[in-house]
C-alpha positions in Angstrom: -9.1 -32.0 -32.9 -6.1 -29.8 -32.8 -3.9 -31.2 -29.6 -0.9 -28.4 -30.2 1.8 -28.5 -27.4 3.1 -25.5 -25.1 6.7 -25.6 -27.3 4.8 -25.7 -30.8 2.3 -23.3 -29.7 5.1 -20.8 -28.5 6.8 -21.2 -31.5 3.7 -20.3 -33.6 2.8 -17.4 -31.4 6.2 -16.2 -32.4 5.9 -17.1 -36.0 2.4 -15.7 -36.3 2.2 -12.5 -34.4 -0.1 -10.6 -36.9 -2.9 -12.7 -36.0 -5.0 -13.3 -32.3 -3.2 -17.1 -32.6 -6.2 -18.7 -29.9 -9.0 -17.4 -32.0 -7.6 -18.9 -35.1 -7.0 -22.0 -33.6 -10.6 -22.3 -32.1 -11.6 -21.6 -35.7 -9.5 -24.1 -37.4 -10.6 -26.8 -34.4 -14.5 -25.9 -35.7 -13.5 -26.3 -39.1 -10.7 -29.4 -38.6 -14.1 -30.9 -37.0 -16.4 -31.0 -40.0 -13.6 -32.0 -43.0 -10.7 -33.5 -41.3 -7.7 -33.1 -43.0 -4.9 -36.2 -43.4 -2.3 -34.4 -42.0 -4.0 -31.4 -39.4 -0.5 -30.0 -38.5 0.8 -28.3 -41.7 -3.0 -27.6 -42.6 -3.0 -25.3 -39.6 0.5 -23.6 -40.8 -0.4 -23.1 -44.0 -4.1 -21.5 -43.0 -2.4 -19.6 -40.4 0.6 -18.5 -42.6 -2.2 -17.2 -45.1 -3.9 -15.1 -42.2 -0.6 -13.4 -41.0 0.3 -12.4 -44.3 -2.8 -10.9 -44.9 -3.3 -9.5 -41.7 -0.1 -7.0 -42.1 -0.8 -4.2 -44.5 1.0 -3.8 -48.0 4.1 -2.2 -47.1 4.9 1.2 -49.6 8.3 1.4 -51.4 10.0 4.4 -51.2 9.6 4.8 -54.7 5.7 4.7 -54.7 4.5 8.2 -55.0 0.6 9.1 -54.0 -1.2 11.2 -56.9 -3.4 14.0 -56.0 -7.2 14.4 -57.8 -6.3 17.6 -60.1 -8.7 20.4 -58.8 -7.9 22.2 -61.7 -11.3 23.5 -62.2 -11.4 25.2 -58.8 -8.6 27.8 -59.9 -9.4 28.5 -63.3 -12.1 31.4 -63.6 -15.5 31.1 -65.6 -14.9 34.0 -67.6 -11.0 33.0 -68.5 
C-alpha cells in the first residue's frame, strides 16, 4: 500500500526522528490495508507527525518549579 521513495523517505526520516520511522510505516501499511484512505500520502504525515510529537517528552520552562510533599509531621515532636 504505501510505495514511499528513497528522497521522500529520507526526508521523513529527517523530519520524524523521534520515532523508529520503518516500524511506523509497516504499521500504517497494516492499517492503510484494511481502510484505505483517498489520499495515503498526507494520511501517513499527519499519523506520523502525531507520533513524533508525542514521542518527545514535555519540555520544562524555566519558570516551572517542582513542589516538594511537606513532611512537616516528621519534625514536629508528639509532645510539642
Amino acid at each position: 500500500m504505501i510505495r514511499l521513495n528513497h528522497k521522500d523517505f529520507a526526508e521523513w526520516s529527517g523530519l520524524y526522528s523521534n520515532i523508529d520511522l520503518e516500524h511506523e510505516l509497516k504499521r500504517l501499511d497494516m492499517e492503510f490495508r484494511s481502510e484505505k484512505p483517498k489520499n495515503w500520502f498526507i494520511t501517513a504525515s499527519q499519523k506520523l507527525n502525531y507520533q513524533n510529537k508525542n514521542s518527545v517528552p514535555a519540555r520544562r520552562r524555566v519558570g516551572d518549579r517542582i513542589v516538594q510533599p511537606s513532611r512537616a509531621s516528621e519534625f514536629i515532636p508528639e509532645d510539642f
